[in-house]
N, C-alpha and C positions, 0 to 999 in steps of 0.2 A: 811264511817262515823262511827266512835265509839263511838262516842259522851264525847269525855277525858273533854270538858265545860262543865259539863253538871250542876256544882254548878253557873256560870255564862250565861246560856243561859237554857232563855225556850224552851222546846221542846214539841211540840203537836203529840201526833199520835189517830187513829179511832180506835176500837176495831172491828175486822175482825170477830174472831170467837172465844166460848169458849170453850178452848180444856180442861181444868177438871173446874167445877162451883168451885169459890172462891178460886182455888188456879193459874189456868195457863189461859191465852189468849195470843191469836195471835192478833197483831195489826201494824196498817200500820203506817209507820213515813217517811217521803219525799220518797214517792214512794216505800218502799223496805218493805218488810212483818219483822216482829221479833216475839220471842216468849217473852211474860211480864210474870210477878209475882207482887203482892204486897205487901207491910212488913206489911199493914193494914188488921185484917179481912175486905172485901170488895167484893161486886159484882158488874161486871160489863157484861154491855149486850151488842151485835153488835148492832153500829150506835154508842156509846158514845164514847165523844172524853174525853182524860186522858191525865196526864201531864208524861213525862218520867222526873223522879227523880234522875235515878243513873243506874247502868249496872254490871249484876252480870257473869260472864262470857258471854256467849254472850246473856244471858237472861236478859232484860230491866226491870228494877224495875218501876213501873207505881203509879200513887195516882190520883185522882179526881181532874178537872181543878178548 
């Protein structure tokens, strides 16, 4: 899944882990691990769920559900 919908379909993933505070996490989306980014300053912690936005090479642009 590359998620090519992703202006037409929501997508939920969990936040796994934060690999640099405020610019990179890993998080989980139907089962499979990714690495996120956000265009917003923003933090986020493991256990919070986030919406996947868009997809920058294979790194998942994420924002607040």
């Amino acid at each position: 899944m590359f998620f090519e919908d992703l202006p037409d379909e929501y997508v939920e993933g969990l936040v796994d882990e934060v690999v640099r505070p405020g610019k990179e996490w890993r998080i989980k989306v139907h089962g499979v691990y990714w690495y996120a980014m956000s265009q917003a300053e923003r933090d986020f912690s493991p256990g919070d769920y986030v919406r996947v936005v868009g997809r920058k090479n294979l790194r998942l642009i994420i924002a607040p559900c």
